[in-house]
C-alpha positions as CSV (number, residue, x, y, z in Angstrom):
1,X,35.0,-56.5,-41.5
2,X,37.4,-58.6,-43.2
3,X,40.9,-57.9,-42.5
4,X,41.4,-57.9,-46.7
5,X,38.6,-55.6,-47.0
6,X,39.5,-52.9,-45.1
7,X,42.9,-53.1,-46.7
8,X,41.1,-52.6,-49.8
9,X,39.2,-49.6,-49.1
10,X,42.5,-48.3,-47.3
11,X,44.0,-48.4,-50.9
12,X,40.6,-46.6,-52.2
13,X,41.1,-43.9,-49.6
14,X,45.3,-43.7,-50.3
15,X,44.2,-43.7,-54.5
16,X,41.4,-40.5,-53.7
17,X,43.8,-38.8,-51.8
18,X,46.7,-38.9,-54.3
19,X,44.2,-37.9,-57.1
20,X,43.3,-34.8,-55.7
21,X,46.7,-34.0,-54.2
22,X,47.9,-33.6,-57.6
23,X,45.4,-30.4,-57.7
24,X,46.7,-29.3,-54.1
25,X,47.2,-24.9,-54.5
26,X,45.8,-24.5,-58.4
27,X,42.8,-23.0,-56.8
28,X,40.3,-25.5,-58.9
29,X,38.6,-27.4,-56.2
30,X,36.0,-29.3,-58.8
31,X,39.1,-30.8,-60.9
32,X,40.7,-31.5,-57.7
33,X,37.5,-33.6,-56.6
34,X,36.8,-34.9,-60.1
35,X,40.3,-36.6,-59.9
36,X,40.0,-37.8,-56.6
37,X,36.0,-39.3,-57.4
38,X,37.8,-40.9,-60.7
39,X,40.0,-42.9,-58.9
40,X,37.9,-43.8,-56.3
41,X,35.5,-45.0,-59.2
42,X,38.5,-46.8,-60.7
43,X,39.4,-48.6,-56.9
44,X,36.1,-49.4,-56.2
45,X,35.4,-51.3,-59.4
46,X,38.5,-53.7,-58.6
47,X,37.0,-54.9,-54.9
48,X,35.8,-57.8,-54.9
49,X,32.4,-56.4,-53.2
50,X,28.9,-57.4,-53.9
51,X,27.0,-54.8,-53.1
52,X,26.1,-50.8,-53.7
53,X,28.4,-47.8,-52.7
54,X,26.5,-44.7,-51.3
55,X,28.3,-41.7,-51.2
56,X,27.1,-38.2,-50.3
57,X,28.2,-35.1,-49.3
């Protein structure tokens, strides 16, 4: 992997995680994902990928 991408998808990651931290204790885990999918959306659309995410749980 490119040294650039995996910077990348560390800032993806580091995005997702404040998202949902935000939520951290309110007892509302689907907002808490909902944010932290939202920003992951938001990160992913700015990498300059060519290709298809697949995520799953």
């Amino acid at each position: 992997m490119r040294r650039e991408l995996a910077i990348e998808f560390s800032r993806v990651t580091e995005s997702a995680a404040l998202a949902g931290y935000k939520w951290l204790g309110r007892g509302d885990k689907n907002t808490a994902d909902g944010a932290a999918v939202n920003a992951m959306r938001i990160m992913l659309n700015q990498v300059n990928i060519d290709g298809t995410i697949v995520i799953g749980e």
